[in-house]
C-alpha positions as CSV (number, residue, x, y, z in Angstrom):
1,X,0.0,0.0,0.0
2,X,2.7,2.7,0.2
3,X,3.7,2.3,-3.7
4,X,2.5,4.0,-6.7
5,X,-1.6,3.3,-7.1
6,X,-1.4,0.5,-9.7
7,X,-4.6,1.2,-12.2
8,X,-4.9,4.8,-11.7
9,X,-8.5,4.8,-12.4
10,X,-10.3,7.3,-14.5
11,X,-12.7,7.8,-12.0
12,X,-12.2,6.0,-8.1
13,X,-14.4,5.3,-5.9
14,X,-13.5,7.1,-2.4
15,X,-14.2,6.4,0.9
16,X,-13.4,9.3,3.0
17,X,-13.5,9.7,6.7
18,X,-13.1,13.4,8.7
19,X,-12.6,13.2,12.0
20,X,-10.8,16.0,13.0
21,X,-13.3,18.3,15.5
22,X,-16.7,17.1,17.1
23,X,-18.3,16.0,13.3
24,X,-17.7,12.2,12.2
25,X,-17.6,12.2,8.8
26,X,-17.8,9.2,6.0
27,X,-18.4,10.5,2.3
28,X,-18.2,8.2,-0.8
29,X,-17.6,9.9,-4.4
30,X,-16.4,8.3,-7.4
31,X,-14.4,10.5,-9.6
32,X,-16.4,13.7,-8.9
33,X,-19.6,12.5,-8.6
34,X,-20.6,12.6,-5.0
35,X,-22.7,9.3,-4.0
36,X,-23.3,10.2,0.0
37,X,-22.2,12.1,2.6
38,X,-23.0,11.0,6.4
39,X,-22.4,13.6,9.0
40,X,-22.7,12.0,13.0
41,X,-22.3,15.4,14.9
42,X,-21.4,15.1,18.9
43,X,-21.9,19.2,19.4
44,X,-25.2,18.3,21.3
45,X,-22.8,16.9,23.9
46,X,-20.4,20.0,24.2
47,X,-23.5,22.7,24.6
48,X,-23.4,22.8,28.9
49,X,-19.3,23.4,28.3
50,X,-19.4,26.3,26.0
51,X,-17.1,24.9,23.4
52,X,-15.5,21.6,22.0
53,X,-14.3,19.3,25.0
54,X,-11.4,17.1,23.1
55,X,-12.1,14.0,25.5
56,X,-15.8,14.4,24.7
57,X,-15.4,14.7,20.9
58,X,-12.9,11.4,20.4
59,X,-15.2,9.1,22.6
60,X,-18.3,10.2,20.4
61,X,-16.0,9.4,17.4
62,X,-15.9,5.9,18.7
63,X,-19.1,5.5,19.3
64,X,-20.1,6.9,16.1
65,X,-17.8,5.4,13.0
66,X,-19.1,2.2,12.7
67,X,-23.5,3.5,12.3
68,X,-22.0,6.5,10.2
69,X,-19.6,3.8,7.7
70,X,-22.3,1.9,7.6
71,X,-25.1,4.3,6.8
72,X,-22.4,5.4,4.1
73,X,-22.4,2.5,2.4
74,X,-25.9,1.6,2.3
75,X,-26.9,5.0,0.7
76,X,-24.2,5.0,-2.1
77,X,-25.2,1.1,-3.0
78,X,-21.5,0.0,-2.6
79,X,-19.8,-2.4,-0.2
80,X,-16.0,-1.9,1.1
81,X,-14.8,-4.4,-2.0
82,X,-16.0,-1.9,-4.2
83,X,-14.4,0.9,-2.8
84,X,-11.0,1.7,-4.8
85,X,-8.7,3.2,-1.9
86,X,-9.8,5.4,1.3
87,X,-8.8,8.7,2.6
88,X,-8.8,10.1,5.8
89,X,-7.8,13.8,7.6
90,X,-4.8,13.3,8.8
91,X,-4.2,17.0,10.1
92,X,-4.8,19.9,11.2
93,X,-7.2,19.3,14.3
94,X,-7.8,17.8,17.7
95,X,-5.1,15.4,18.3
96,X,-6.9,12.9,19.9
97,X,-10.2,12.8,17.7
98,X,-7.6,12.9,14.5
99,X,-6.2,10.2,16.0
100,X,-10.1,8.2,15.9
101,X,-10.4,8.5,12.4
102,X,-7.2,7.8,11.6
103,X,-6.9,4.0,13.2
104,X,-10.2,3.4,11.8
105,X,-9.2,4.0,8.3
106,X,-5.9,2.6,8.7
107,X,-7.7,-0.9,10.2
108,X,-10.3,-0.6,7.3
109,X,-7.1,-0.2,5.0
110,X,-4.9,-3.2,6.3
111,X,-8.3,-5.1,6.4
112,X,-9.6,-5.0,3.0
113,X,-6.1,-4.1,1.4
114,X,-6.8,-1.0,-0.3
115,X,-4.6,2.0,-0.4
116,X,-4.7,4.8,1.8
117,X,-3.9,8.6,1.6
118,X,-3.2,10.6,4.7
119,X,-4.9,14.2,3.6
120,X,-5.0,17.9,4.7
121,X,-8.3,19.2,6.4
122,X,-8.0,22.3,5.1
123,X,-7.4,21.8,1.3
124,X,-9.8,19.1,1.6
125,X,-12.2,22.1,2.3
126,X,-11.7,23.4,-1.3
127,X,-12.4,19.7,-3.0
128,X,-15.9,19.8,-2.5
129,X,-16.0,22.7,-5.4
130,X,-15.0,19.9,-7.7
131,X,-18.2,17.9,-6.8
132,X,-21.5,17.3,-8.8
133,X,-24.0,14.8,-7.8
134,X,-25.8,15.2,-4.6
135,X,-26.5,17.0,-1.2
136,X,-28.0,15.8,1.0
137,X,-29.9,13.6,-1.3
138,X,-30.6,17.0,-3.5
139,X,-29.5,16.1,-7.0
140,X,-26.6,18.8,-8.2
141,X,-27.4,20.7,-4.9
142,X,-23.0,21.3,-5.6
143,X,-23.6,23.1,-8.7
144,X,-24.5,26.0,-6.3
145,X,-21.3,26.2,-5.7
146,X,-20.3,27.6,-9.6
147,X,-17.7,24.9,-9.6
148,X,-18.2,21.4,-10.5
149,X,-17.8,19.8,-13.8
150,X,-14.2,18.2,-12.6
151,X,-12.1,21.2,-12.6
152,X,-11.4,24.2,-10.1
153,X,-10.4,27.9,-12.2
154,X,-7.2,28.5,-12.9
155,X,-6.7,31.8,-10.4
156,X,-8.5,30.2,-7.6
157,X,-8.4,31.2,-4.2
158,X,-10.0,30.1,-0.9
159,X,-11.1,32.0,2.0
160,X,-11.9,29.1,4.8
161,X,-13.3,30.5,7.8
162,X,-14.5,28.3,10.9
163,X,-14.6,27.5,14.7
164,X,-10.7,26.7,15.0
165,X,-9.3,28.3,11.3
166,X,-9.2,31.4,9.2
167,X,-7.0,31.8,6.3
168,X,-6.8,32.6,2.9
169,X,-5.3,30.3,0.3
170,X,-4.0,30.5,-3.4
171,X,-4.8,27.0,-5.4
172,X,-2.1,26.6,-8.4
173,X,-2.9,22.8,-7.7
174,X,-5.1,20.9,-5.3
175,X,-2.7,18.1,-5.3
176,X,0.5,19.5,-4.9
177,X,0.6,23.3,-4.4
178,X,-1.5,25.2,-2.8
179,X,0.0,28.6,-0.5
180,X,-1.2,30.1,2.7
181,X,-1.7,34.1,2.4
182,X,-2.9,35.1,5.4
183,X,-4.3,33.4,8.7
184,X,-5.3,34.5,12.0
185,X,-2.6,34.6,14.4
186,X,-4.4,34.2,17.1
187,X,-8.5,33.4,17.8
188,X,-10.3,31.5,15.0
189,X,-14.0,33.8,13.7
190,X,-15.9,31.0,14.9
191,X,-14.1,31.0,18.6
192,X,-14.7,34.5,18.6
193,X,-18.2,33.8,17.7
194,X,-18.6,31.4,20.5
195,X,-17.0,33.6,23.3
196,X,-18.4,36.5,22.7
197,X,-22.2,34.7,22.7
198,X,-20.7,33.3,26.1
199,X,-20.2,37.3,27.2
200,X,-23.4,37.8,25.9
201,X,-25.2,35.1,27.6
202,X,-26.4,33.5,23.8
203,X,-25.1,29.9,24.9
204,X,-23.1,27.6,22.0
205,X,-22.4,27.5,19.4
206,X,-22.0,30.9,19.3
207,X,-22.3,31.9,15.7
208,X,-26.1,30.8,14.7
209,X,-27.0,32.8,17.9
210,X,-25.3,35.9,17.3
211,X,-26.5,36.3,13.3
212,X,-29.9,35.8,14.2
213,X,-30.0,38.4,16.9
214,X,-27.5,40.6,15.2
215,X,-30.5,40.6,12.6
216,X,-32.5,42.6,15.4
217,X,-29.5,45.1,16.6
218,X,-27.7,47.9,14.8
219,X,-24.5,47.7,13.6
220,X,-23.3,50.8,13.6
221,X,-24.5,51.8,17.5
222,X,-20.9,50.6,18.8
223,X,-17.1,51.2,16.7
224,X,-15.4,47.7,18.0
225,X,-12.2,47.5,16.3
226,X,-11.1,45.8,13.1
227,X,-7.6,43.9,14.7
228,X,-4.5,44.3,12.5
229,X,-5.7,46.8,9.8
230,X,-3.0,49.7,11.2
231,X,-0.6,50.6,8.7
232,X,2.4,49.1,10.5
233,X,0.8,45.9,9.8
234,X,-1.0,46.6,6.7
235,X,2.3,48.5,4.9
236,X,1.7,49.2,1.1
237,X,1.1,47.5,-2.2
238,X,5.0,47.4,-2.5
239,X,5.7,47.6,0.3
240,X,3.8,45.0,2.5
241,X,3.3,45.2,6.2
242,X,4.1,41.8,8.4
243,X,-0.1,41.2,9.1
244,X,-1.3,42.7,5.8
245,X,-3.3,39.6,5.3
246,X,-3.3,38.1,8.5
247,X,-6.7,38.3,11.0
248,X,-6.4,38.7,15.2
249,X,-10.0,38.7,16.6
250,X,-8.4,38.4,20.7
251,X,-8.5,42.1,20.7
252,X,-12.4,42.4,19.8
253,X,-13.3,39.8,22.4
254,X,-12.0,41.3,24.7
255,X,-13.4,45.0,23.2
256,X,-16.9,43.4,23.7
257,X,-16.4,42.1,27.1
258,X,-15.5,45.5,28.7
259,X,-17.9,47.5,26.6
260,X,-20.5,45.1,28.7
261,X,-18.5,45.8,31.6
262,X,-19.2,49.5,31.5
263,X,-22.8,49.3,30.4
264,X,-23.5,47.2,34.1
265,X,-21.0,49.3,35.8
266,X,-23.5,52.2,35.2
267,X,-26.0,50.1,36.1
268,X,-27.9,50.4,32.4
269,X,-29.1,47.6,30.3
270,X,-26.9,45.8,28.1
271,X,-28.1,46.1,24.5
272,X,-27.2,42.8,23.1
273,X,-28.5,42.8,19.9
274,X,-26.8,46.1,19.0
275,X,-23.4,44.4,20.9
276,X,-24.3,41.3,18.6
277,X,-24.5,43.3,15.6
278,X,-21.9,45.4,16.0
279,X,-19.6,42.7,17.0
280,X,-20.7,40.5,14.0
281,X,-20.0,43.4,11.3
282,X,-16.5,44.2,12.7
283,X,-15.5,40.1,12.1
284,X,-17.2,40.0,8.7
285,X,-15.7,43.5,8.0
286,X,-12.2,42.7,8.6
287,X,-12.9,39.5,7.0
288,X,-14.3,40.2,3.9
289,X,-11.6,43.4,3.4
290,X,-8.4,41.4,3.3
291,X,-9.7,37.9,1.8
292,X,-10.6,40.8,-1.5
293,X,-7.3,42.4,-1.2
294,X,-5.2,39.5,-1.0
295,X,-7.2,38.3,-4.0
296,X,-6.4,41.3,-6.0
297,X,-2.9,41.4,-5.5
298,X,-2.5,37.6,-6.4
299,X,-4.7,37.5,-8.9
300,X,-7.3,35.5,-8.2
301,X,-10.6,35.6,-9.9
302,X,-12.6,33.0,-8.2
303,X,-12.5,32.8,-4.4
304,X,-14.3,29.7,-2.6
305,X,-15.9,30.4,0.9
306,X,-15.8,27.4,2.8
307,X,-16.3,26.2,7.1
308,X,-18.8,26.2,9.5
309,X,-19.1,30.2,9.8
310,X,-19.5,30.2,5.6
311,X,-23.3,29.6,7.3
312,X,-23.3,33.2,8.9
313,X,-25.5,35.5,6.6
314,X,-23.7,38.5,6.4
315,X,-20.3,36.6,5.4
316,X,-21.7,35.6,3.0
317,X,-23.6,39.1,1.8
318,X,-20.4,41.6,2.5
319,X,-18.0,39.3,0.9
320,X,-20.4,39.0,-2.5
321,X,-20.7,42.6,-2.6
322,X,-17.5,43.2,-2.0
323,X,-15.8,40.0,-4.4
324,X,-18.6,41.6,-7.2
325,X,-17.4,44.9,-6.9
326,X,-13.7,43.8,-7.2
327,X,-14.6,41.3,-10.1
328,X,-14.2,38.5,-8.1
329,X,-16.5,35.4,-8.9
330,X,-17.7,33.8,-5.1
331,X,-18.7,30.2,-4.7
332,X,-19.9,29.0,-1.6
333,X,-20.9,25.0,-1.6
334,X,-24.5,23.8,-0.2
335,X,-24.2,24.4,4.1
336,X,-24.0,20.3,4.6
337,X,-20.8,20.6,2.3
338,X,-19.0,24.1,4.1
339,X,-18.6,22.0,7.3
340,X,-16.6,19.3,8.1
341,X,-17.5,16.0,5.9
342,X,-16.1,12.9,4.5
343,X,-17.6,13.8,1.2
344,X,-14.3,16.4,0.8
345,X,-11.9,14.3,2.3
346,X,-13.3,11.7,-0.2
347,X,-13.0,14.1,-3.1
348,X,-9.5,15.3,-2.4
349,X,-8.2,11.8,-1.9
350,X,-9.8,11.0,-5.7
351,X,-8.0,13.9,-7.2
352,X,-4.5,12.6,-6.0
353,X,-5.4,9.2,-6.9
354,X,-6.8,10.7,-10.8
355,X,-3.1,12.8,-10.5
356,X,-1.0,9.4,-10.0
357,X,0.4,10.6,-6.4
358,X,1.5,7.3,-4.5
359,X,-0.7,6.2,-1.3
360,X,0.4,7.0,2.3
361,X,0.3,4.0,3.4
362,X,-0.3,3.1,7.1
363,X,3.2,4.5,9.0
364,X,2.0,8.0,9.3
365,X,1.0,9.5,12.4
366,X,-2.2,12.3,13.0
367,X,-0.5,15.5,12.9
368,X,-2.9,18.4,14.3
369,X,-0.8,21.0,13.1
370,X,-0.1,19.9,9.6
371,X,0.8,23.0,7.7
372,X,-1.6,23.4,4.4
373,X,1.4,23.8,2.2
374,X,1.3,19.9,2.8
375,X,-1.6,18.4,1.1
376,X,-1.1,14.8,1.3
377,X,1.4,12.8,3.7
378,X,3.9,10.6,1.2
379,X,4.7,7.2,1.9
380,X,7.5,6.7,4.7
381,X,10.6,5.1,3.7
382,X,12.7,3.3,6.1
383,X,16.4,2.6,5.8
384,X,16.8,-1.7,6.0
């Protein structure tokens, strides 16, 4: 299994598995047709903790894979004989539910004999806009994306925002070379989301609570501040600044908690809907302004918005109006498809296989910091 994949098929059929948060996922596509994708989420289990509890999400992983496989399977029509090779997040993530999905694929690997590649979480995000087919049993629900049809553009870019990542990525190639821009340095959007709903006494997850009673405050009552967007971290066109990419949202946590601070210091009400609103436009803000800019500077034409806060409303409506103004074409996949799945780990893994890169085979280790630069873990060779 750690050689070169022997028949390079036209068009493989992929199991993938995704385990790398509190969402056990098993997706099946062959070629770039998407036959299922079964999503077994444990966040019910994390709600009376505020946030993701690692011990929490790797025993619900466990309890989990086997129903979710086999729900997999039986919806796509195909038994694991069928199934052409299998791939599996290997990184970035929690370490110990990584570390789940990882032994399960590699005992599913050694057991039926099929190869299997070790793949990146975060490019595997951008795979799912080479999908067609089906979601969540809607046929070509993936065309919504604007992608599809096999192929990604040629200046792509990716702006992947979620509960523990926010970057922005230039694709050259899925399989081999894809570049990090700009990232947070500190806070993902969607932990900001979920501590500043905790401030705000909104519960968790964070982020469905604060855009729906954002919808009800007003924006601009409060100024909270838009983290690294000074000139000594922006710098010039020629000249660029250390962060001119980069997001920090610690700073407007912490803005919102003292601005609720002084509103019960004085003993007045906190308005939370104009705190949620406020709060909301200065992340999409900041956002949406350096995902464009980096684009234009690269040149990338088509940007794809993909993670769990890829759900939050006015993402999605300042970074269109922004990307359109900028002629920059937006794609954002069906919801089901934005959040962690097997289906993308499944259509990542057939890419490689379609581009003749050699398995992983079953000596690689989780690695929940795995840099996106790497998109696929190579075979390990061993001196005799």
């Amino acid at each position: 299994m750690s050689g070169a994949y022997p028949e390079h098929p036209k068009q493989p059929l992929v199991l993938g598995i995704e385990s790398s948060c509190d969402e056990t996922g098993v997706g099946i596509v062959r070629g770039t047709t998407l036959l299922t994708n079964t999503v077994s989420s444990s966040m019910d289990e994390h709600v009376r903790f505020g946030g993701v509890i690692p011990e929490i999400a790797s025993r619900a992983h466990l309890d989990a894979f086997v129903p979710t496989l086999q729900e997999s399977l039986h919806e796509a029509g195909v038994t694991l004989e069928d199934i052409d090779a299998i791939a599996v997040t290997s990184g970035p993530g929690l370490a110990g539910a990584l570390m789940v999905g990882v032994c399960a694929a590699k005992a599913l690997a050694l057991a039926t004999g099929k190869p299997l590649y070790a793949i990146n979480h975060l490019v595997a995000h951008v795979g799912v806009g080479l999908l067609d087919g089906k979601s969540n049993g809607k046929p070509d629900a993936v065309a919504a994306a604007g992608l599809g049809a096999g192929r990604l553009p040629e200046n792509l870019g990716a702006l992947l925002v979620s509960g523990g990542h926010t970057e922005i990525l230039r694709i050259r190639s899925i399989t081999d070379d894809v570049e990090l821009l700009g990232s947070t340095i500190d806070d993902a959007a969607g932990e900001a989301y979920d501590k500043v709903a905790r401030i705000l006494g909104l519960g968790y997850p964070g982020g469905p609570a604060i855009d729906k009673l954002a919808h009800q405050g007003n924006p601009k009552s409060i100024r909270f501040p838009r983290g690294l967007t000074q000139p000594k971290y922006m710098g010039t066109a020629e000249e660029k600044g250390p962060h001119r990419y980069d997001w920090s949202f610690s700073g407007l946590k912490t803005a919102v908690a003292r601005c609720v601070e002084q509103f019960e210091a004085r003993g007045e009400e906190v308005p939370v809907a104009d705190i949620a609103a406020a709060f909301q436009e200065a992340v999409v803000d900041v956002i949406s302004s350096k995902a464009v800019l980096a684009c234009k500077e690269h040149g990338i034409t088509d940007v794809l918005l993909g993670g769990g806060v890829a759900a939050n409303s006015r993402l999605r409506e300042l970074t269109g109006q922004r990307c359109t103004s900028a002629g920059i074409k937006l794609h954002v996949p069906p919801l089901d498809l934005c959040t962690d799945n097997g289906a993308m780990v499944a259509a990542l893994g057939a890419q490689l296989i379609m581009a003749g890169v050699s398995p992983s085979g079953v000596s690689f280790a989780p690695d929940s910091s795995m840099p996106v630069t790497t998109v696929s873990v190579p075979a390990q060779r061993f001196a005799d």
